[in-house]
Gaussian input, Z-matrix of N, CA and C with variables (Angstrom, degrees):
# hf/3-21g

backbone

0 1
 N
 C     1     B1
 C     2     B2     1     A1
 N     3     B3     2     A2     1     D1
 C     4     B4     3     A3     2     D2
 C     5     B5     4     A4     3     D3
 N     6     B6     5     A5     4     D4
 C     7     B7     6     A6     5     D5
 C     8     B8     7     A7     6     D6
 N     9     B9     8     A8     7     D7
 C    10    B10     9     A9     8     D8
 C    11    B11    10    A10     9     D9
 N    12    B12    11    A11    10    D10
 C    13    B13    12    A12    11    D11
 C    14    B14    13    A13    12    D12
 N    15    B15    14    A14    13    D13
 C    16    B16    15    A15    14    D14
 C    17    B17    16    A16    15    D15
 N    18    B18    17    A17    16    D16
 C    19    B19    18    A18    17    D17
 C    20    B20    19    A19    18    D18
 N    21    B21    20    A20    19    D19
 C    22    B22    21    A21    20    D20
 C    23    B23    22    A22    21    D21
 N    24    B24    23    A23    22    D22
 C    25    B25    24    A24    23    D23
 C    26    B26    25    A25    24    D24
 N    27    B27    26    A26    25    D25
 C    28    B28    27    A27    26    D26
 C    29    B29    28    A28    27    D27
 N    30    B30    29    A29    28    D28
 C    31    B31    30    A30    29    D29
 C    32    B32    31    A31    30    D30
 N    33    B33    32    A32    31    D31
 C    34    B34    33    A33    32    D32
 C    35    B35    34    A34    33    D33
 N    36    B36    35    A35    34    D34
 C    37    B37    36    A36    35    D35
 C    38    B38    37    A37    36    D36
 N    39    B39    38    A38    37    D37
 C    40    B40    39    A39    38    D38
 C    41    B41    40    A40    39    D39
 N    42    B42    41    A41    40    D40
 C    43    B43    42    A42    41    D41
 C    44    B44    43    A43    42    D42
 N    45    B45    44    A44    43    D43
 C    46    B46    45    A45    44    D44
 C    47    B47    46    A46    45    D45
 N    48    B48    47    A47    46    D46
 C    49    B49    48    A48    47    D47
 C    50    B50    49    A49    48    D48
 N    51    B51    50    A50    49    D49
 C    52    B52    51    A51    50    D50
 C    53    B53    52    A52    51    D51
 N    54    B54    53    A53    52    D52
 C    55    B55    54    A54    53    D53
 C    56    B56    55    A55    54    D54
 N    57    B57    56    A56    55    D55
 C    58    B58    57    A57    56    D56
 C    59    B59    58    A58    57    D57
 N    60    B60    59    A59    58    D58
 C    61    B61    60    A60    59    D59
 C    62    B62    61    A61    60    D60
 N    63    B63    62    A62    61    D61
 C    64    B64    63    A63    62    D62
 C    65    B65    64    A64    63    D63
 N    66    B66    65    A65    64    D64
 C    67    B67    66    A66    65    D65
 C    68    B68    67    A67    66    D66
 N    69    B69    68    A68    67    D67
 C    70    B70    69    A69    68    D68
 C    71    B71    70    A70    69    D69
 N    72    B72    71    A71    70    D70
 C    73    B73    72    A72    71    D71
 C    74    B74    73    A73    72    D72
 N    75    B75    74    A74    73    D73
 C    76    B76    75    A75    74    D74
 C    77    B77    76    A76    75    D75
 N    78    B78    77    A77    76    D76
 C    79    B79    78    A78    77    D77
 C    80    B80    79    A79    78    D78
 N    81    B81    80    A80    79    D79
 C    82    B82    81    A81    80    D80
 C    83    B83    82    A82    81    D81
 N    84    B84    83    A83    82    D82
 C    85    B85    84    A84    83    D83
 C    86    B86    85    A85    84    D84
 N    87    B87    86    A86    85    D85
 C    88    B88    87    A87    86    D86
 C    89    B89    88    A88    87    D87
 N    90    B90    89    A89    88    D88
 C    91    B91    90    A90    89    D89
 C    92    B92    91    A91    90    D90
 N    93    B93    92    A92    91    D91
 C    94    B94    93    A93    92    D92
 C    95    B95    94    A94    93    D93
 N    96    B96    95    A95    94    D94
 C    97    B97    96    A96    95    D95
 C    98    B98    97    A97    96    D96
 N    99    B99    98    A98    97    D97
 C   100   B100    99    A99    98    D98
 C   101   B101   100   A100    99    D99
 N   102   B102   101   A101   100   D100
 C   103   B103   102   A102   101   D101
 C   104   B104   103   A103   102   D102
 N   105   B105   104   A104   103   D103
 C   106   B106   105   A105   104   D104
 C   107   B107   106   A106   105   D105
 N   108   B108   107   A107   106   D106
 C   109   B109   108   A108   107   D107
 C   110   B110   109   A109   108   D108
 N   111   B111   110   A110   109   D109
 C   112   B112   111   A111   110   D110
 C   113   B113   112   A112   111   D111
 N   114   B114   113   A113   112   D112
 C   115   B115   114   A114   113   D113
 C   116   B116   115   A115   114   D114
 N   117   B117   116   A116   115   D115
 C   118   B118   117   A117   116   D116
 C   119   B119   118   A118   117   D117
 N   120   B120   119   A119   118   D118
 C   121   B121   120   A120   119   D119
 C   122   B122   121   A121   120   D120
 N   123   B123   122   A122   121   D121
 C   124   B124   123   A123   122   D122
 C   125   B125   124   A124   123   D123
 N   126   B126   125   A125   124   D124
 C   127   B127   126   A126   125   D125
 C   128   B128   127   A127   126   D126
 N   129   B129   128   A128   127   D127
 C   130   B130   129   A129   128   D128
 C   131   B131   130   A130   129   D129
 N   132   B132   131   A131   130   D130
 C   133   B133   132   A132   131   D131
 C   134   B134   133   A133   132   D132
 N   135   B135   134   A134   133   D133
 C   136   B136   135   A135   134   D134
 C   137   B137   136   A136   135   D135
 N   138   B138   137   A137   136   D136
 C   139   B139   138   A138   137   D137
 C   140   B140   139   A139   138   D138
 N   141   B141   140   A140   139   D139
 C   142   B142   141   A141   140   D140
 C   143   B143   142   A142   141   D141
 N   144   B144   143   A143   142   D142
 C   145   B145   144   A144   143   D143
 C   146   B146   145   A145   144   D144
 N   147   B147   146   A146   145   D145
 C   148   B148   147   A147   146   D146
 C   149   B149   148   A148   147   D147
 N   150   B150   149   A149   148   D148
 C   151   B151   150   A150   149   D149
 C   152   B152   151   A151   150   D150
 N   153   B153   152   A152   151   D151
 C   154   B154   153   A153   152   D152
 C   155   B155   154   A154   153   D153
 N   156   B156   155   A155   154   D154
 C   157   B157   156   A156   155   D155
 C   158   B158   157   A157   156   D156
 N   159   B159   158   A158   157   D157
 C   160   B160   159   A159   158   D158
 C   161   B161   160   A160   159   D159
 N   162   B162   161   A161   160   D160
 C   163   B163   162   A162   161   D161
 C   164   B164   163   A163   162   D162
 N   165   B165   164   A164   163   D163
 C   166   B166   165   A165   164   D164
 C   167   B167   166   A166   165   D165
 N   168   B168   167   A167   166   D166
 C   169   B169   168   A168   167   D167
 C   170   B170   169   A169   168   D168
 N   171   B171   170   A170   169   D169
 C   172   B172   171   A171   170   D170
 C   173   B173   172   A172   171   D171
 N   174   B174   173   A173   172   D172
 C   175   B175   174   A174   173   D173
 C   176   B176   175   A175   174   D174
 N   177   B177   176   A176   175   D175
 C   178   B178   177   A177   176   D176
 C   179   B179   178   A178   177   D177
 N   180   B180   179   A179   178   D178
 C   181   B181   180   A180   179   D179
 C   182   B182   181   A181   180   D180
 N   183   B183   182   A182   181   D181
 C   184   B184   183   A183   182   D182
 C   185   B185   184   A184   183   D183
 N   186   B186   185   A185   184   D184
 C   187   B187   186   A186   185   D185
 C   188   B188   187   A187   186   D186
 N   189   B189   188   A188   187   D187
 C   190   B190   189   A189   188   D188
 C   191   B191   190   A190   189   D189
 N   192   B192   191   A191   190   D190
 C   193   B193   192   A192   191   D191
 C   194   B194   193   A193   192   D192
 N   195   B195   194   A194   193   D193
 C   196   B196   195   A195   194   D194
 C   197   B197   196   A196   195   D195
 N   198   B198   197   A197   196   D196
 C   199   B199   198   A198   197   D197
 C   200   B200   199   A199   198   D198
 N   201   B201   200   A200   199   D199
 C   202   B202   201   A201   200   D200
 C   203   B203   202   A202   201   D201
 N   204   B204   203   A203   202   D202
 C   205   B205   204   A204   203   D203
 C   206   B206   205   A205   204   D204
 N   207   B207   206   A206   205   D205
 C   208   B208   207   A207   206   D206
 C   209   B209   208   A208   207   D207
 N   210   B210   209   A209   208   D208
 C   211   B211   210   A210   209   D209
 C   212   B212   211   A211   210   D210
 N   213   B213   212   A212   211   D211
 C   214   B214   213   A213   212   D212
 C   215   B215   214   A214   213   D213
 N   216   B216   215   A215   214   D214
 C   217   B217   216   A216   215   D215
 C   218   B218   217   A217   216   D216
 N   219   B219   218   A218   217   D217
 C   220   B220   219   A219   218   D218
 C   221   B221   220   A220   219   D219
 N   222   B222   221   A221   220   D220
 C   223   B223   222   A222   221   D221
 C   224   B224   223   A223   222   D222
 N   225   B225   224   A224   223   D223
 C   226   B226   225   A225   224   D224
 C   227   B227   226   A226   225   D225
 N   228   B228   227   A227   226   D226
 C   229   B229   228   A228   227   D227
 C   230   B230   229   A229   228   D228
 N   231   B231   230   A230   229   D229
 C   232   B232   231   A231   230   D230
 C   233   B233   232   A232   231   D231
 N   234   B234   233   A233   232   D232
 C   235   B235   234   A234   233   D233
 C   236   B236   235   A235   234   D234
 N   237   B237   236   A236   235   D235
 C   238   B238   237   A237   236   D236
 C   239   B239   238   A238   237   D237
 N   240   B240   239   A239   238   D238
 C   241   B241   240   A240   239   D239
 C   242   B242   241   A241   240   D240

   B1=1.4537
   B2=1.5291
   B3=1.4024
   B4=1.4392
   B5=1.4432
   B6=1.3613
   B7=1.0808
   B8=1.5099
   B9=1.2273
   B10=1.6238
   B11=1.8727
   B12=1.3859
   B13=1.1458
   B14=2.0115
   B15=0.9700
   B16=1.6242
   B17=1.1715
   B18=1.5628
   B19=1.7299
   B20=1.4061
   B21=1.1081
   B22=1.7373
   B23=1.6396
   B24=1.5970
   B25=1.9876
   B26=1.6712
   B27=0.7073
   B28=1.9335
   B29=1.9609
   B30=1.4053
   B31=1.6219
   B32=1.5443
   B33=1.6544
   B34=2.3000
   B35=1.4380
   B36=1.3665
   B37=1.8177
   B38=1.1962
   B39=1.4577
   B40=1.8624
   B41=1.5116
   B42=1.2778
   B43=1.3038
   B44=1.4598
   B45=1.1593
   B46=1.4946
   B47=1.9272
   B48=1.3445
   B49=1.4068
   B50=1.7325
   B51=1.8782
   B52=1.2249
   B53=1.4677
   B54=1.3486
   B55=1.3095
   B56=1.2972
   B57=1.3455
   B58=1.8858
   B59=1.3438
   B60=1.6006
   B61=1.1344
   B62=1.6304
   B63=1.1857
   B64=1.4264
   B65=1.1413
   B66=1.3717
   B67=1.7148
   B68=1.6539
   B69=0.9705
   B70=1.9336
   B71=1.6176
   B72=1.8162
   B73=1.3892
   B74=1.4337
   B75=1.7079
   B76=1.0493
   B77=1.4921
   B78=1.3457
   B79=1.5685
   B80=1.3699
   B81=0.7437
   B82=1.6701
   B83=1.5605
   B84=1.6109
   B85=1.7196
   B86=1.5150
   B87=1.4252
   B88=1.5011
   B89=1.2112
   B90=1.5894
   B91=1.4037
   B92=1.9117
   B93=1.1218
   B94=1.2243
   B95=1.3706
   B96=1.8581
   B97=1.1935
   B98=1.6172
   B99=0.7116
   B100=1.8671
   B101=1.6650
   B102=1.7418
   B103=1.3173
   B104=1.7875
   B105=1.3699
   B106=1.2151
   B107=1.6705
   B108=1.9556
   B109=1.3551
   B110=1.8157
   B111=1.0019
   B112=1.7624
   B113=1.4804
   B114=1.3972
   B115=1.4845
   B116=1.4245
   B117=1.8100
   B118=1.0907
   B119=1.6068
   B120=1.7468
   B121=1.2349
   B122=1.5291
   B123=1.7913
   B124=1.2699
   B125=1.5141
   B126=1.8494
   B127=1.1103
   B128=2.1303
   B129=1.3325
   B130=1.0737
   B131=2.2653
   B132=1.3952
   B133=1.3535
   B134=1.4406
   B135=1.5887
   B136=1.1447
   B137=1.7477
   B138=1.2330
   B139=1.3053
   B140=1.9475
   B141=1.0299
   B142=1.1830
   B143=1.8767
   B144=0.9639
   B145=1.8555
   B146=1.5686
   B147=1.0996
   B148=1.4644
   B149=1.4757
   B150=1.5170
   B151=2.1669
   B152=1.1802
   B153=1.5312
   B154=1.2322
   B155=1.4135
   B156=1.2405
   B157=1.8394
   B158=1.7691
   B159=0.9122
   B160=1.6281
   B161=1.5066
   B162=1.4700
   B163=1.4764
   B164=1.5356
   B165=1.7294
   B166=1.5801
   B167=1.2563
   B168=1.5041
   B169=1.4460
   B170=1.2540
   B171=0.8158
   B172=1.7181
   B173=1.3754
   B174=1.2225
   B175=1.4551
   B176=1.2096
   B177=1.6926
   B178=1.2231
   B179=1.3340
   B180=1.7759
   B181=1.7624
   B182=1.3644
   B183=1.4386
   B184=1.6274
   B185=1.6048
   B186=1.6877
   B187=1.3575
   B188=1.4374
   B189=1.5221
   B190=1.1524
   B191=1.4238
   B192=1.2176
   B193=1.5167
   B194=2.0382
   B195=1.1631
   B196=1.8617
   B197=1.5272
   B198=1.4778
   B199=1.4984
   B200=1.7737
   B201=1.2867
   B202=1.1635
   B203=1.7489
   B204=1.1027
   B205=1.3346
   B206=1.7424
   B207=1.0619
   B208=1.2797
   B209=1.9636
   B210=1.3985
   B211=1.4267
   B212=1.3611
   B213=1.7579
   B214=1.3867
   B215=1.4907
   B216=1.2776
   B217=1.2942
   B218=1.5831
   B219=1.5859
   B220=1.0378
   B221=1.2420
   B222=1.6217
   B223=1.9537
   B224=1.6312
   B225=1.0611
   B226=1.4146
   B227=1.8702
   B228=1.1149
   B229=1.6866
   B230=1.5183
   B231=0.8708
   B232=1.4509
   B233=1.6580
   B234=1.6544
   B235=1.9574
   B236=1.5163
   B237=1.2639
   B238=1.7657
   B239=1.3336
   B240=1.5894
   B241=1.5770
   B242=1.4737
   A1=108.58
   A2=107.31
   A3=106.07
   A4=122.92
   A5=143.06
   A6=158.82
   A7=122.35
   A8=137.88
   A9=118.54
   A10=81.49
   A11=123.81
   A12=143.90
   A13=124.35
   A14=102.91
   A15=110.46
   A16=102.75
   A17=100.19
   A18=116.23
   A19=91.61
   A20=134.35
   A21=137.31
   A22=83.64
   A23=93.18
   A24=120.78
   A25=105.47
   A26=123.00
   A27=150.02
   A28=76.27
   A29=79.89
   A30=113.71
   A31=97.48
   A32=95.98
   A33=101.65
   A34=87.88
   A35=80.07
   A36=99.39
   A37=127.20
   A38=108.90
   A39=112.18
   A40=99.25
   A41=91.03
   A42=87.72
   A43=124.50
   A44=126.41
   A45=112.26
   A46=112.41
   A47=116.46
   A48=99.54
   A49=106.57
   A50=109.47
   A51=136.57
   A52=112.24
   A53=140.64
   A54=112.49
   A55=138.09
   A56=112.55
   A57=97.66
   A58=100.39
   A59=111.02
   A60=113.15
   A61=121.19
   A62=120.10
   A63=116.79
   A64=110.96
   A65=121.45
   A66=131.61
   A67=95.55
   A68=103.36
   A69=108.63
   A70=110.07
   A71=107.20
   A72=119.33
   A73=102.65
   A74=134.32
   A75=129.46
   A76=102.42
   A77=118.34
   A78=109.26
   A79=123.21
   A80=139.44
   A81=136.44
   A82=104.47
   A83=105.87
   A84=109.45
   A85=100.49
   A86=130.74
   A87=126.07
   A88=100.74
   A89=106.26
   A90=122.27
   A91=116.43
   A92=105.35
   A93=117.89
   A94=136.49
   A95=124.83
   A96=112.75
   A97=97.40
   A98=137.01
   A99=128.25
   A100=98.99
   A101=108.16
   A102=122.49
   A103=95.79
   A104=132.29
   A105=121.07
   A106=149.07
   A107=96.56
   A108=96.40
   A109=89.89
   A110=101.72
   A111=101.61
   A112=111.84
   A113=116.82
   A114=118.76
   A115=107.19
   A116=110.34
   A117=119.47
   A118=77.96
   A119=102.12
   A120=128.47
   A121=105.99
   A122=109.10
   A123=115.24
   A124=126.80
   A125=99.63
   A126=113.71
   A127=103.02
   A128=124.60
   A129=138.62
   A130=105.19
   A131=95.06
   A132=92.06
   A133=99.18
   A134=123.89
   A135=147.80
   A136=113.11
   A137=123.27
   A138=134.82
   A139=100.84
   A140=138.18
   A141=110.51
   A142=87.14
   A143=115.44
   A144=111.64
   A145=127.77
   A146=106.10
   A147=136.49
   A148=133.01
   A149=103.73
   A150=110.04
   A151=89.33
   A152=116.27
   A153=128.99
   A154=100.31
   A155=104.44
   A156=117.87
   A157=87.60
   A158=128.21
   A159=132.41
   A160=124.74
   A161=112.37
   A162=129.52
   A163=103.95
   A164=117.89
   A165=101.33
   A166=117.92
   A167=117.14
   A168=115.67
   A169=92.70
   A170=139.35
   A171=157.73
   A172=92.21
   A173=155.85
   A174=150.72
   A175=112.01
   A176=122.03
   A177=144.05
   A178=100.85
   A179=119.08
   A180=117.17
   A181=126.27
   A182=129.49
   A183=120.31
   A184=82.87
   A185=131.20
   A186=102.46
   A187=110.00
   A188=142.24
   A189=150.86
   A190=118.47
   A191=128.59
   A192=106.17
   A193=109.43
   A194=84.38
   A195=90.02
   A196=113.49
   A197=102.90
   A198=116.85
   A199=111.76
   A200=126.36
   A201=118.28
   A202=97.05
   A203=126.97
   A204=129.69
   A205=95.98
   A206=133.44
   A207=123.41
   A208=114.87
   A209=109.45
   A210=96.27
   A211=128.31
   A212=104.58
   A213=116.17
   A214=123.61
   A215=121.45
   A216=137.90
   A217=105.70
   A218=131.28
   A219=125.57
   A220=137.97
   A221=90.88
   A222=116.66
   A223=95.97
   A224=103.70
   A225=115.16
   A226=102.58
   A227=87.54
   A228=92.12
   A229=100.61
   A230=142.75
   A231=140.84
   A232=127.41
   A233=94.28
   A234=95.38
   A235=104.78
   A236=122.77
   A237=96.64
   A238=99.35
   A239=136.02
   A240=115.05
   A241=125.42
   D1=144.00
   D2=-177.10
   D3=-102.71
   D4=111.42
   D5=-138.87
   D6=-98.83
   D7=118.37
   D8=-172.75
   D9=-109.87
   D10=132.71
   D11=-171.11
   D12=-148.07
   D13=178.18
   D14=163.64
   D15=-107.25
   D16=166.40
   D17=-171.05
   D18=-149.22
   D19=125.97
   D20=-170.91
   D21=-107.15
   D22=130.27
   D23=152.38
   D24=-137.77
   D25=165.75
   D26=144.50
   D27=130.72
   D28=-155.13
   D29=-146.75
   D30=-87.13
   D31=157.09
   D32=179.47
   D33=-69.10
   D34=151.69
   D35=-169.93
   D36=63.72
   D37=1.24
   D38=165.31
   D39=-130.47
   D40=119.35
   D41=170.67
   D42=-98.95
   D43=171.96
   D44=176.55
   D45=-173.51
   D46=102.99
   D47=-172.21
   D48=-100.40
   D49=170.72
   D50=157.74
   D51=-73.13
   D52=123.96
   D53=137.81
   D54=-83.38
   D55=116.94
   D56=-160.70
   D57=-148.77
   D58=156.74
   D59=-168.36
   D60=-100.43
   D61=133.01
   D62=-173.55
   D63=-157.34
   D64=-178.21
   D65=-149.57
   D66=-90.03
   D67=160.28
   D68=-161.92
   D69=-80.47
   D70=-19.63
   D71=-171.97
   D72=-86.74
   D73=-8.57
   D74=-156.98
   D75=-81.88
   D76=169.37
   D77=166.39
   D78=-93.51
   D79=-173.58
   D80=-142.69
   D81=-84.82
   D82=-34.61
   D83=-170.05
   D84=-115.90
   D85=17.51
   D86=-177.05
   D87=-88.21
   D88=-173.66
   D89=177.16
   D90=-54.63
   D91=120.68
   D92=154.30
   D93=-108.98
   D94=162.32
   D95=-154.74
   D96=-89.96
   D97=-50.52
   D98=-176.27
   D99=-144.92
   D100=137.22
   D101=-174.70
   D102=-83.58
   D103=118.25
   D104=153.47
   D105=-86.68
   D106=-0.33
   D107=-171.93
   D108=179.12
   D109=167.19
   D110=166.84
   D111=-147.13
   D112=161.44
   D113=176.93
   D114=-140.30
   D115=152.31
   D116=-171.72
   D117=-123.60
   D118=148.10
   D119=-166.32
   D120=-96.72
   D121=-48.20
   D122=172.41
   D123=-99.39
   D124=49.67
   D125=145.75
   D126=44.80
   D127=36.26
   D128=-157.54
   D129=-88.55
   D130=-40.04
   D131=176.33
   D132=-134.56
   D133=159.36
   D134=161.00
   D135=-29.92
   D136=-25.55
   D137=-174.87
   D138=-113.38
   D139=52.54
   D140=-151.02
   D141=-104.00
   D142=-43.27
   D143=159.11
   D144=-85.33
   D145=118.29
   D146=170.40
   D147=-123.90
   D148=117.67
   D149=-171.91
   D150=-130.88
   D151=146.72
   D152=169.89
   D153=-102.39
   D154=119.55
   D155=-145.99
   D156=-87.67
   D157=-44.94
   D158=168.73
   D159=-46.15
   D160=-51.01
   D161=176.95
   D162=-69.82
   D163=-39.11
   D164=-179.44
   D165=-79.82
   D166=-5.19
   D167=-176.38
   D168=-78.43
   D169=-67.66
   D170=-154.18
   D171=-61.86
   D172=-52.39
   D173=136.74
   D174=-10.68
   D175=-81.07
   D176=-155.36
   D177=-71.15
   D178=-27.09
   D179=157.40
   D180=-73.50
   D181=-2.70
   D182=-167.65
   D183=-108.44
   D184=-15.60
   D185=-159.38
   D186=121.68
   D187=13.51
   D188=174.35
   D189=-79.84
   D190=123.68
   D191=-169.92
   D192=-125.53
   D193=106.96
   D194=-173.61
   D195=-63.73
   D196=135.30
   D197=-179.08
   D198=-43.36
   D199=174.12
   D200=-178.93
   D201=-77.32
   D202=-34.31
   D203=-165.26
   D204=-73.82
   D205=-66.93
   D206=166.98
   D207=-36.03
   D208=-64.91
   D209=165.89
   D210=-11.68
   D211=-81.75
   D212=171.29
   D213=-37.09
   D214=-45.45
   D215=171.25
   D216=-51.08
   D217=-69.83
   D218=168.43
   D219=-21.14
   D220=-41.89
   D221=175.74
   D222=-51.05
   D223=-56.59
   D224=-145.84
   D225=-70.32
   D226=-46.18
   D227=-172.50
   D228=-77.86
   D229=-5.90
   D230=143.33
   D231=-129.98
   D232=89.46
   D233=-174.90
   D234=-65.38
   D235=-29.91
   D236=-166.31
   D237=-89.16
   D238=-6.59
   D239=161.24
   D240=-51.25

């Protein structure tokens, strides 16, 4: 099953995720199939959420199913959806 999820990179004590889509068996920081967006947790710059609103449809159309934490995220990066 194919998974729309986070992927944590930067530094301990900074956190910083990918949103990207990958196979459900993978582990949390392995290879994934295409990155669609990333989020910063501590709200660090003016841009800190980003979705490529095109790439998740096209996901969210073959059958991809985003974590609840991505969900929420979705909310966010688009309130009037």
């Amino acid at each position: 099953m194919t998974k729309i999820r986070l992927s944590r990179f930067g530094s301990k004590g900074n956190p910083h995720y990918r949103i990207v889509v990958m196979d459900s068996r993978t582990k949390r920081d392995g290879g994934y199939i295409e990155r669609i967006g990333y989020y910063d947790p501590r709200k660090t710059t003016k841009d800190w959420l980003k979705i490529d609103q095109e790439r998740l449809q096209y996901w969210l159309g073959v059958g991809a199913q985003p974590t609840d934490t991505v969900k929420k995220l979705i909310k966010q990066a688009n309130p009037g959806a």
